[in-house]
N, C-alpha and C positions, 0 to 999 in steps of 0.2 A: 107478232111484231119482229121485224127482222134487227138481227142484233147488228150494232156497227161495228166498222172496223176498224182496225187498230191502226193508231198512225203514227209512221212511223219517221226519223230523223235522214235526214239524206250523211250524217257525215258520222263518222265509226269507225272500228278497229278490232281485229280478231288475230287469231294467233294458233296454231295447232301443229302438234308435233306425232313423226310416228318414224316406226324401225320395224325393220325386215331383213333377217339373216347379216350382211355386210354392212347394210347400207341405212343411212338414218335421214331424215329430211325434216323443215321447217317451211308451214305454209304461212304467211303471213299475208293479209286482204286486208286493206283501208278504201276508206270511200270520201267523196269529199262533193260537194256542192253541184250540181250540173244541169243541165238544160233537158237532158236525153238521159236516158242509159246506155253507159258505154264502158267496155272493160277491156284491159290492158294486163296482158299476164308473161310472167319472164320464167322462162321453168329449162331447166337442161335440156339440150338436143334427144331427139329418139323421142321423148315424152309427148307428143303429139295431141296424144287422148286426151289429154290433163286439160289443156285448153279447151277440147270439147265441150269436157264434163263440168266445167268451170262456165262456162259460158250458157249451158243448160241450166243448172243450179242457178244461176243468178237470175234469168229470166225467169224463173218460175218461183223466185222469193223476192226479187227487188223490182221496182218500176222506174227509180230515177236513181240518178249519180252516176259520178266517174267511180269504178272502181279500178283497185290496181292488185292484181295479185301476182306474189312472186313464192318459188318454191324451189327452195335449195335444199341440194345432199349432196351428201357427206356420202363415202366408203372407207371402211376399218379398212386398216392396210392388214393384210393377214401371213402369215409366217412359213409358207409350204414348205414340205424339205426342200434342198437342192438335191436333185439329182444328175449324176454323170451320163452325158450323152456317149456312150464310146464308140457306139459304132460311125458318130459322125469327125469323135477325136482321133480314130486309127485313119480316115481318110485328109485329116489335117498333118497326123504322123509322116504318113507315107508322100505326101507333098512336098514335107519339112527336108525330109531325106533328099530328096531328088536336087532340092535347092538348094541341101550339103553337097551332096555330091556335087555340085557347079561351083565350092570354092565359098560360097556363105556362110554362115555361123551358124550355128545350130539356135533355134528358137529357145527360149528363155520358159520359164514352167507357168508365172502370171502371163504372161505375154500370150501362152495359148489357152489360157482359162477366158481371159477377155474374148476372145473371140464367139459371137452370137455364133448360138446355139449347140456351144460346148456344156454349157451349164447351164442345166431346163430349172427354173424355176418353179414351176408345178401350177404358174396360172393358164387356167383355161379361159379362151372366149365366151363373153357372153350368148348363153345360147339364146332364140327370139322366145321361146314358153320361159325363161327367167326374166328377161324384159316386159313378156307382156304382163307377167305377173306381180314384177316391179310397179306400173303404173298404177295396177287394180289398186294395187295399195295405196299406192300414194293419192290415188281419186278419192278413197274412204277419206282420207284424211283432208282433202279439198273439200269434201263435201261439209265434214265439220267444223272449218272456218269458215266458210261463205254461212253456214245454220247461225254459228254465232254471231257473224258479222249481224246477220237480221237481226236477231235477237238484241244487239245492241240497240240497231235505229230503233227500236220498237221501243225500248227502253227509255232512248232519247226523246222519243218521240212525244211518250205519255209525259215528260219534264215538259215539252214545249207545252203541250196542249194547255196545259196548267198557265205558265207563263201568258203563253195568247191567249187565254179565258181570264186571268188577271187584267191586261188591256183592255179587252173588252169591258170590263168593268168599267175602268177609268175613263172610257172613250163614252159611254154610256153618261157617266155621272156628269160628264164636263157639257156633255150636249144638254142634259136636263139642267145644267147651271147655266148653261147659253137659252135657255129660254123662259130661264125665271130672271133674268138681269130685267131692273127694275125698268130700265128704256124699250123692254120689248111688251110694256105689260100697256092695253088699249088706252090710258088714259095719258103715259108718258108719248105713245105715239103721236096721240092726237095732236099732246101743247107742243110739239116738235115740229112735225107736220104745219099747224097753223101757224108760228112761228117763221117755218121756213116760206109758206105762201104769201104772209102778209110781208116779207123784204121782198117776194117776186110782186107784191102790189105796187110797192113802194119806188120799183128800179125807176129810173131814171137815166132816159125817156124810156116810158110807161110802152110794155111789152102789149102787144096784140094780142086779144082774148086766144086766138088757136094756140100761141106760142104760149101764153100764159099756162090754157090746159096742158100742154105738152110736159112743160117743167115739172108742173103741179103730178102729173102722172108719174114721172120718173122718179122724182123724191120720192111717190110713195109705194112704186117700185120696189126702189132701192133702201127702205127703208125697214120692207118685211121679210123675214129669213125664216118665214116659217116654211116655206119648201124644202127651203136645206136641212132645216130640223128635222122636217119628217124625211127626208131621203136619208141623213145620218141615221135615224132612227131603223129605219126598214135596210140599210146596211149594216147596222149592228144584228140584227133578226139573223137573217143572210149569215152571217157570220160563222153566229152561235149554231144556227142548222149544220153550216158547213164542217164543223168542231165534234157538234154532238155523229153527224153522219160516217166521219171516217174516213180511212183510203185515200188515196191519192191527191188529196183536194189542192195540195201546194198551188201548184196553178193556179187555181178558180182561186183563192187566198189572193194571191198575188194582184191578180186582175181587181179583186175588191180594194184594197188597199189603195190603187189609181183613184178607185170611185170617192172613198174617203177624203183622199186629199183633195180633190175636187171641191167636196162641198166644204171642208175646211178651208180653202181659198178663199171660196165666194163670203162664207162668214167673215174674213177678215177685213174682205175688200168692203162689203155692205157695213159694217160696222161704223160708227159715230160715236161711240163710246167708250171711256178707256176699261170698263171693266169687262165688257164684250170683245173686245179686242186681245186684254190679258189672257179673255177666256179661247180666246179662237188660235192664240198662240202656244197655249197648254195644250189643245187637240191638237195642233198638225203635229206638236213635239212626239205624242203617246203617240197617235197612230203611224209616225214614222218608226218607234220603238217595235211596232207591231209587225209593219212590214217588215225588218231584221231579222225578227224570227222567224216571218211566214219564207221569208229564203230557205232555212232551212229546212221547210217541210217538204217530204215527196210529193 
């Protein structure tokens, strides 16, 4: 027997942090309702990969939602000595002079400290094998927000199931009280039925036998809702398969939920009764409850 599968919530939130030598970063991935699977990610220039591997990750754990993920960092600012540039300060020296000698003032001692690259600071360029090994890291760390993000719908997901198998219940009981209502049972049909025939005897002036059959047929037409009961009923089946089966069914959820409403219309419209009526207005309410949450399933 093949085991089903787990299903999961389209909307969530994850969170993961990590550090490397200078530099510290926060991934942060939410998801929220959508049509498609689609992802949108904000991460520092140079980071290129990150998107890749973001985008990899997701397809091979998620099937629906907008997700959005964003990944900032931080760099400790770090303390190098200063170092004296001299052999760039003697050819500022020797400048200074030349431009005494023409009658100027002699440079001032902050005035030639200011000047770039009299005083090295001791930062070096990022070289590209520290970048690329900046990202490796920061991908690990992508990878395990996007695991949790799944982890969450999955989480969400088994809450729903419960929830839309609660409906399902109710959608269930209200249909079996729509067809124990005392006007649907053969002998309330009948005096209804004959009722309604003998004022089609009675019209005045006196309908034509064809027209007469015509009427006679519609009332009792429009009288019987045992189709829509058993389609209510073989839609709840449907349902409960689609629940017990797993994966991605949001869709196919969705699409049933139309069907639902359908025959809960025609219950309300056939109805002649106010307790069939109350009853047909209790199901479109649940099965709209139902459809709420089958949005959010993937």
């Amino acid at each position: 027997m093949t085991k089903p599968s787990p299903i999961a919530s389209m909307t969530g939130f994850a969170r993961a942090e990590g550090a490397a030598g200078a530099a510290s970063w926060i991934v942060e991935v939410k998801s929220v309702n959508g049509r498609a699977l689609d992802l949108r990610t904000r991460q520092p220039s140079g980071l290129d990969g990150v998107e890749a591997l973001a985008r990899a990750e997701v397809s091979r754990l998620i099937r629906r939602g907008n997700i959005t993920l964003n990944v900032n960092v931080s760099r400790t600012a770090t303390t190098a000595p200063l170092r004296l540039n001299r052999d760039f300060l003697a050819q500022v020296l020797e400048l200074a002079r030349e431009i005494e000698g023409a009658g100027a003032a002699p440079p001032r001692l902050d005035a030639l400290l200011a000047i770039r690259g009299v005083i090295d600071t001791g930062e070096e360029a990022e070289q590209p094998e520290d970048r690329a090994a900046l990202e490796a890291a920061i991908g690990k760390t992508v990878t395990q927000a996007i695991l949790a993000l799944s982890t969450a719908r999955l989480a969400e997901g088994a809450r729903l199931v419960t929830v839309l198998a609660g409906h399902l219940e109710e959608i269930a009981s209200l249909t079996e009280a729509a067809a124990n209502t005392a006007t649907l049972q053969p002998q309330a049909l009948r005096d209804k039925l004959k009722a309604q025939v003998q004022a089609l005897l009675e019209a005045v002036p006196a309908l034509p036998e064809e027209r007469l059959a015509q009427e006679a047929a519609l009332l009792i037409a429009k009288a019987d809702v045992q189709e829509e009961l058993d389609r209510l009923r073989a839609h709840i089946a449907q349902a409960r398969d689609m629940l017990a089966e797993g994966g991605a069914v949001g869709r196919r959820l969705d699409f049933l939920c139309q069907e639902f409403n359908r025959e809960a219309n025609t219950l309300c419209s056939k109805s002649a009764d106010v307790e069939l009526t109350r009853i047909g207005l209790s199901l479109k309410a649940t099965i709209e409850q139902f459809r709420e949450q089958v949005q959010n399933i993937e």
